[in-house]
VODORO-302241 format. One line per field, with one value per residue (C-alpha): x, y negated, z. Coordinates in steps of 0.25 Angstrom, whole numbers. Layout:
REM residues N
c1 (X/...);
c2 (Y/...);
c3 (Z/...);
//
This chain:
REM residues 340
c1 (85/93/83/84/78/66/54/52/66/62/63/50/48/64/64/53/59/71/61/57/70/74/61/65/78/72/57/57/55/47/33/39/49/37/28/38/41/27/26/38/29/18/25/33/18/17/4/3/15/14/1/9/19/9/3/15/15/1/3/12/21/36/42/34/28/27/14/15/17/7/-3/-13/-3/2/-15/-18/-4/-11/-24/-21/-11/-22/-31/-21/-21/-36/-38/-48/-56/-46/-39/-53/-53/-40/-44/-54/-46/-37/-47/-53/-40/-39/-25/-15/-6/-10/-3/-15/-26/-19/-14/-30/-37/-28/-30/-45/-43/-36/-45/-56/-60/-61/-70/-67/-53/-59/-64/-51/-43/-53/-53/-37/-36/-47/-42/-27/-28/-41/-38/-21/-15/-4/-8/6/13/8/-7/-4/-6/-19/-23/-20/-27/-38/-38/-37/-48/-57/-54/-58/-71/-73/-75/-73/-60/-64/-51/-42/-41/-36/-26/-22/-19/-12/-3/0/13/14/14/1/-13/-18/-32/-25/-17/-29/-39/-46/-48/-31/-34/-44/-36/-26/-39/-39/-39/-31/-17/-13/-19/-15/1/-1/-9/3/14/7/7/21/24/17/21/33/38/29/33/48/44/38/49/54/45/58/69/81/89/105/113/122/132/133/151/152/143/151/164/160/155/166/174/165/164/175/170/159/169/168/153/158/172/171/159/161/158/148/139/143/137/124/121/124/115/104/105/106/94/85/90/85/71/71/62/64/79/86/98/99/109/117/121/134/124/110/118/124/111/106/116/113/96/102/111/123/136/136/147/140/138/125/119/120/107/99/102/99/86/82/86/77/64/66/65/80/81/82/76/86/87/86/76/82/90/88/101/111/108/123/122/132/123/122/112/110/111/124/130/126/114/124);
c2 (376/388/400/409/400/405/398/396/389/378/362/361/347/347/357/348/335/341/349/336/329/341/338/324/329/340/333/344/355/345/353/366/358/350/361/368/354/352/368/365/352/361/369/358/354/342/345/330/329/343/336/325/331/339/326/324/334/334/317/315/304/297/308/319/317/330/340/353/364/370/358/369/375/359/359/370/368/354/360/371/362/349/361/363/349/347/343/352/346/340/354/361/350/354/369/367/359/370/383/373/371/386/388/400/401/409/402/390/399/405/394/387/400/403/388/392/406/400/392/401/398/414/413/401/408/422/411/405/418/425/412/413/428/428/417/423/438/441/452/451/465/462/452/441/441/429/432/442/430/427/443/444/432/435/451/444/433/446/452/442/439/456/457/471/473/471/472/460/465/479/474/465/478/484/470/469/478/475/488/481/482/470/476/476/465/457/463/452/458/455/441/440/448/434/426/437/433/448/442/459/456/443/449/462/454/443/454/462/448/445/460/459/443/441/444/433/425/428/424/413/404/408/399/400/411/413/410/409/399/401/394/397/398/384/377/383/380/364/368/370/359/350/355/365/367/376/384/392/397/400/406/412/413/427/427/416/427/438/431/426/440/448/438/440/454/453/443/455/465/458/456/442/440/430/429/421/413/397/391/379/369/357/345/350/354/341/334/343/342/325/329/335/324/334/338/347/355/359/373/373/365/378/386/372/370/385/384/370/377/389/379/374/387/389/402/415/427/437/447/446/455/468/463/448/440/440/427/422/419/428/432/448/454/455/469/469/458/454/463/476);
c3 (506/504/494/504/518/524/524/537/539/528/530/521/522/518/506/501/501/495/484/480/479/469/461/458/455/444/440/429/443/450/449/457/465/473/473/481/489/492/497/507/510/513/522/530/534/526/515/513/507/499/492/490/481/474/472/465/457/451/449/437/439/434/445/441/425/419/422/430/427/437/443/446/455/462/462/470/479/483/485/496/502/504/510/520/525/525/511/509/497/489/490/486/474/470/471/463/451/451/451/439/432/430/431/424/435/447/459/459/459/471/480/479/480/494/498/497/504/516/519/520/507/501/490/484/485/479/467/465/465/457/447/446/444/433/426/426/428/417/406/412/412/422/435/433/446/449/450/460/472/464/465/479/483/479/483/499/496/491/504/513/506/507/492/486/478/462/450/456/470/465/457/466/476/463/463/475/480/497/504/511/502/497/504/517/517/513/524/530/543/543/540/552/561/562/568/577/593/594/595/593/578/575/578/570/558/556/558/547/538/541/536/524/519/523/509/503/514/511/495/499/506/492/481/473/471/480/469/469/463/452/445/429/428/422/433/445/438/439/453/460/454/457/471/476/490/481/479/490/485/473/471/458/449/447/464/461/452/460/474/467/464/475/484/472/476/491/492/483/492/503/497/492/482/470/467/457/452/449/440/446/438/445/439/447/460/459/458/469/479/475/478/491/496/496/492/480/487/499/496/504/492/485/488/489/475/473/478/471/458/462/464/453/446/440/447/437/444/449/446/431/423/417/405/407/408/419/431/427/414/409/399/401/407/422/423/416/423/439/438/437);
//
C-alpha cells in the first residue's frame, strides 16, 4: 500500500494478511506490525479474526517469545473490539484488568474509557478518564502530547453527564488549538441532534463534523509516517547493478536526494502531517520483494517497501530539529545542507 492511499481505498483484509507476512519476516517488529494487522482486520469487518491476533500477541509462543512492550495497550484494543462483536462481559472483564493494571502510557486508559462511552457507558467512562488522567498528569507541569486524547475525553464525557468545568476541563480548552471550542464541539444537544427525525439537522450536524474531523480523519489512515525511501550512496550503487531497469528511478544520487526532498516539501505544503525518510538497504528489499512474491526490479515495489519500513518504525521525522543532522547522512547539519 502506497503511504500516501486514502483510507477509504484500502484492501483491509489484504494489508493485513501482508502485515502479517512482514511480521514473521521481522519478529523483533512483530508487536506493532499485528496490532496495526489486527486494526486493518477491524476494519475489513472481521473482529473475530482481530481477536485472534491479539490473542497472539498476549500468548507467548516459539513465533512470538519475547514480552510486550505495551500488553495494557493489546488488552484494551481486544477489549473494545470484543465489545463491538457482542462480547460484552469478556470486554468489561478485560476493562477492568487494565483500569487495575494501572498503566503509564495514556492510549489504554483511552481506547477502554471510549469502549465505555460509546456504549453508553458515561460514568464509568468519566471513572476511567479521571483514573488515567490522575495517575499520569498529578503534580506535571506540562500535559505530554499524548495525554491530550486523555484530556479531551474526558472534557466531552463531563459534558454529556452536565457536570460543571473544574481544572482538567480548562486546560483542556487551553490545549486544544481547532478554531471550534472544546465547549461547542462537545455540546450535547449536537450529539442528539444526529437521533433527530429533522433530516435539515441530521445534514447540517454531519456537514459541521466532516468540517471539523476531517484532519483526524486525514492523520488517521496515517498510523504511520508518509515517509520516503532513500538510499544511503553505497546502497544505490549495488542497486542499480543488481537491477538496471531501477535506473530509471534513480538516475543519479545527487537526483536521488534532490527528489526526496522536494516531495518532503510538497507533501508539507499541502498539509500532510507526519513526514519522514526510511533507509533502504539491497538485502531487506531483497527479502521483501521475496515476502511480496515480486521482482526486486519492479519499481512499484518501491513505496511498498517504503511504507513497510515506516510500520516498522525506521522512518526519521522530517524535517529534522533545528541543528540536528541532515536526513542524508552527509554529516552536516540540515539547515546547512538539504535544509537550505
Amino acid at each position: 500500500m502506497r503511504p500516501d492511499t486514502p483510507a477509504e481505498n484500502v484492501d483491509h483484509a489484504a494489508e493485513a494478511a501482508r502485515l502479517e507476512r512482514t511480521a514473521g519476516l521481522y519478529p523483533e517488529d512483530a508487536e506493532a506490525l499485528l496490532l496495526r494487522a489486527a486494526a486493518h482486520l477491524e476494519l475489513s469487518g472481521d473482529r473475530p479474526a482481530a481477536t485472534k491476533l491479539y490473542d497472539r500477541l498476549l500468548s507467548p509462543s516459539e513465533t512470538a517469545p519475547a514480552p510486550l512492550d505495551n500488553p495494557s495497550l493489546v488488552r484494551a484494543l481486544k477489549a473494545s473490539n470484543l465489545w463491538e462483536y457482542d462480547h460484552e462481559a469478556e470486554a468489561r472483564a478485560i476493562i477492568d484488568g487494565v483500569r487495575a493494571a494501572a498503566p503509564r502510557d495514556p492510549a489504554p486508559w483511552v481506547i477502554v474509557a471510549e469502549a465505555l462511552e460509546s456504549h453508553d457507558e458515561l460514568e464509568a467512562a468519566h471513572e476511567t478518564f479521571t483514573e488515567g488522567a490522575r495517575l499520569l498528569l498529578t503534580d506535571v507541569p506540562e500535559p505530554p502530547y499524548a495525554t491530550h486524547p486523555l484530556l479531551y475525553g474526558r472534557h466531552r464525557v463531563r459534558r454529556m453527564l452536565g457536570l460543571a468545568h473544574d481544572e482538567w476541563d480548562t486546560l483542556a480548552d487551553t490545549l486544544h488549538s481547532m478554531p471550534i471550542s472544546l465547549d461547542e464541539l462537545h455540546d450535547p444537544k449536537r450529539v442528539w441532534s444526529l437521533g433527530s427525525d429533522n433530516p435539515a439537522d441530521l445534514e447540517a450536524e454531519i456537514s459541521r463534523l466532516r468540517a471539523e474531523l476531517g484532519a483526524y480523519r486525514e492523520a488517521l489512515s496515517r498510523p504511520f509516517p508518509v515517509a520516503m525511501l532513500h538510499w544511503p550512496a553505497g546502497e544505490l550503487a549495488e542497486l542499480i547493478e543488481a537491477y538496471p531497469p531501477l535506473a530509471a528511478e534513480y538516475p543519479s544520487y545527487e537526483d536521488h536526494l534532490a527528489s526526496i526532498e522536494a516531495a518532503l516539501r510538497e507533501l508539507a505544503s499541502s498539509g500532510t502531517p507526519n513526514l519522514g525518510v526510511v533507509p533502504g538497504t539491497v538485502p531487506s528489499y531483497e527479502a521483501f520483494a521475496a515476502s511480496e512474491g515480486m521482482s526486486p526490479a519492479d519499481p512499484t515495489l518501491l513505496p511498498q517497501y517504503a511504507t513497510t519500513l515506516a510500520a516498522r518504525g525506521l522512518a526519521t521525522a522530517w524535517p529534522p530539529q533545528r541543528g540536528a543532522a541532515c536526513w542524508c547522512g552527509s554529516g552536516r547539519a540540515y539547515g546547512e545542507c538539504h535544509g537550505r
